[in-house]
C-alpha positions as CSV (number, residue, x, y, z in Angstrom):
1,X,-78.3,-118.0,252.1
2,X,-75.1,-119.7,250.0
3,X,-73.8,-122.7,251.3
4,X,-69.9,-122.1,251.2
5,X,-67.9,-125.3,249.5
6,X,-64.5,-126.5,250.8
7,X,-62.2,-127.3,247.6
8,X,-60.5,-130.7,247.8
9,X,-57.6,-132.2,245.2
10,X,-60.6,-133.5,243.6
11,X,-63.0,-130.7,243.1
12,X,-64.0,-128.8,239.5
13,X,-63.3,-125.9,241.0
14,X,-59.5,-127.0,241.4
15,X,-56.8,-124.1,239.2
16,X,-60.3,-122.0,238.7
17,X,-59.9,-117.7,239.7
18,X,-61.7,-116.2,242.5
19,X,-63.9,-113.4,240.9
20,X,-62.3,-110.6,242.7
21,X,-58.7,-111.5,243.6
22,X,-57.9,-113.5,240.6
23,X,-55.9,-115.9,242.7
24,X,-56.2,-119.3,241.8
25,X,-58.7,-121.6,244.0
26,X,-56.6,-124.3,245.5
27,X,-57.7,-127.1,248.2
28,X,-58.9,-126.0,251.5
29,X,-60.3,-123.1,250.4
30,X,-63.9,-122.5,251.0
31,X,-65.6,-121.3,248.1
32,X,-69.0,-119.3,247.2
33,X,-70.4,-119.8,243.8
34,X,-72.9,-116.9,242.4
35,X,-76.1,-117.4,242.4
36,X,-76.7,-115.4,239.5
37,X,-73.4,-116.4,236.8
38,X,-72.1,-119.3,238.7
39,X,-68.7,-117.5,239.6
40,X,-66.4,-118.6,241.8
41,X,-65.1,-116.6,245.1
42,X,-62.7,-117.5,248.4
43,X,-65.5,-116.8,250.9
44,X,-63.2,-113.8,252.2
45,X,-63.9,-112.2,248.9
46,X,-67.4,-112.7,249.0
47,X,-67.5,-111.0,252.5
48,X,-64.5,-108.2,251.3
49,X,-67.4,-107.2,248.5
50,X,-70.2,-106.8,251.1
51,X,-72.1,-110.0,250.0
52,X,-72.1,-109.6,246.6
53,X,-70.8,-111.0,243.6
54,X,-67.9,-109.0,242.2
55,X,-68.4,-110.2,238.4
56,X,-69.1,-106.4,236.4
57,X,-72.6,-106.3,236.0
58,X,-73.7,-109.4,238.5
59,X,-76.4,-108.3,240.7
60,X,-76.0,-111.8,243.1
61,X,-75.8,-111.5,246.5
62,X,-76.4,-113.5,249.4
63,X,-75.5,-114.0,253.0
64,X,-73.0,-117.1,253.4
65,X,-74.5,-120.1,256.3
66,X,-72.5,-120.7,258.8
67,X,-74.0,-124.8,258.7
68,X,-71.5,-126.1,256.6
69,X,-68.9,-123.5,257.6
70,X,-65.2,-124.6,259.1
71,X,-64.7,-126.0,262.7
72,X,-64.5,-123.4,265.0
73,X,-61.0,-124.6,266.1
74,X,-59.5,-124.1,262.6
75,X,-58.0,-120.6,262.5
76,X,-59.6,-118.2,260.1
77,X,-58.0,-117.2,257.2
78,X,-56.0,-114.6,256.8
79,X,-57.0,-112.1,254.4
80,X,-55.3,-111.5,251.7
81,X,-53.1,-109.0,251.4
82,X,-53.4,-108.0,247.9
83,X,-57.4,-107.8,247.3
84,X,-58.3,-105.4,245.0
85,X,-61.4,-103.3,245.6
86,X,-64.0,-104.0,243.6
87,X,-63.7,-101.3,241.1
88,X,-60.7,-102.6,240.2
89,X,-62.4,-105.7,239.0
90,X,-62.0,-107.0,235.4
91,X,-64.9,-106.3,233.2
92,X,-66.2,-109.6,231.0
93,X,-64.4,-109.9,227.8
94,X,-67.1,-108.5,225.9
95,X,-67.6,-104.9,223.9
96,X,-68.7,-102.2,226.7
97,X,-69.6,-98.7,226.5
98,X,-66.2,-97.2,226.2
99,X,-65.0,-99.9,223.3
100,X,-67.9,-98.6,221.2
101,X,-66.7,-95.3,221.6
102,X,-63.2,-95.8,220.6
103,X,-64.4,-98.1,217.6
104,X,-66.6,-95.0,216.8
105,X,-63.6,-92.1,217.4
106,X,-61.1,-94.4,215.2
107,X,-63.6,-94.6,212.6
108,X,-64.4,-90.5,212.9
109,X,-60.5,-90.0,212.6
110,X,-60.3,-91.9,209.5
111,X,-62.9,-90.2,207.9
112,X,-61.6,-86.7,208.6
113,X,-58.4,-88.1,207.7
114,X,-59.3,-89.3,205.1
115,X,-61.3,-85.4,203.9
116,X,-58.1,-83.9,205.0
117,X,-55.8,-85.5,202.5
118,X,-58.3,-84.7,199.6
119,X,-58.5,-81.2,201.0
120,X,-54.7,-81.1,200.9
121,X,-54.7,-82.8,197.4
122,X,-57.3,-80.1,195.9
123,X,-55.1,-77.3,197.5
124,X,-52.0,-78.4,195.7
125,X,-53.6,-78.9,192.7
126,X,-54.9,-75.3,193.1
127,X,-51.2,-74.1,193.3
128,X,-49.9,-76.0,190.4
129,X,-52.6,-74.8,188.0
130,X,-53.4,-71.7,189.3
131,X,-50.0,-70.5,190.9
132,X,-47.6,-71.9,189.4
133,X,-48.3,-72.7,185.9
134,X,-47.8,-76.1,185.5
135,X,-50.1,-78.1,183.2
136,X,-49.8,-81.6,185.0
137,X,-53.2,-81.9,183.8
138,X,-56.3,-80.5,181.8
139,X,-58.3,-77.4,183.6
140,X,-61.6,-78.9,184.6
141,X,-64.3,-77.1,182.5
142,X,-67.3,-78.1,184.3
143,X,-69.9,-80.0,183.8
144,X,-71.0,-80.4,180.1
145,X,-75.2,-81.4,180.5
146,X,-77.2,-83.4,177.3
C-alpha cells in the first residue's frame, strides 16, 4: 500500500515531472513516489498505468490507501487529457539495446567504408599501370625474402 502525498508551495517535489505525463507537479496535486526508484507520479498516472511505476525498466507497484486520500467532497480530478500510454514513456538517459547497435552499425559502415575506398584506390591503380600506361609510380615486384 503507498500512501499518496498532497504537494504544497513548500514541498521538494514542487517543479518536479510526473513519470508518465511529464507535466510538472504543482501544489494540490497528490502525488505517489516509487517504491522501487523513488519517482514521482499524479496519483491519476499511477492508477492510468495499472498500479505500476511507469519509469522503463521499474518493476514497483503498489495499490494507493485511501487513509490519507482527499475529502470526499473535493471533486476528483479530471484526467488529463494528454496522457501518454505507457509505451510512449521516455526510457532513462542511459545506453540501451538499440544505442549499442547503432554505435556497432556506424562502426561496421566505417570499416567497410573505409575497405571500399582502398578497393577503389587498388582498382585505379590497376588501370593506370596496367591500362593505361602511366608510370605514376614503380611496379611492385613482390616481396624480396633474406
Amino acid at each position: 500500500m503507498l500512501l499518496p502525498i498532497t504537494v504544497d508551495k513548500q514541498s521538494p517535489f514542487l517543479g518536479e515531472e510526473c513519470a508518465l505525463c511529464k507535466d510538472p507537479l504543482t501544489p494540490g496535486d497528490v502525488v505517489i513516489v516509487c517504491p522501487e526508484d523513488g519517482s514521482r507520479h499524479h496519483d491519476r498516472c499511477w492508477i492510468a498505468n495499472g498500479n505500476k511505476c511507469a519509469a522503463y525498466g521499474c518493476r514497483g507497484h503498489g495499490e494507493i490507501t485511501l487513509a490519507s486520500a482527499p475529502p470526499a467532497s473535493a471533486p476528483p480530478a479530471p484526467a488529463h487529457p494528454l496522457t501518454p500510454s505507457p509505451a510512449h514513456t521516455r526510457p532513462p538517459a542511459h545506453y540501451t539495446l538499440a544505442n549499442s547497435c547503432l554505435i556497432l552499425a556506424i562502426a561496421i559502415a566505417i570499416i567497410l567504408c573505409a575497405v571500399g575506398c582502398f578497393g577503389l584506390w587498388a582498382i585505379a591503380d590497376y588501370l593506370m599501370l596496367h591500362v593505361w600506361n602511366l608510370p605514376y609510380r614503380a611496379p611492385f615486384s613482390g616481396f624480396i625474402l633474406p
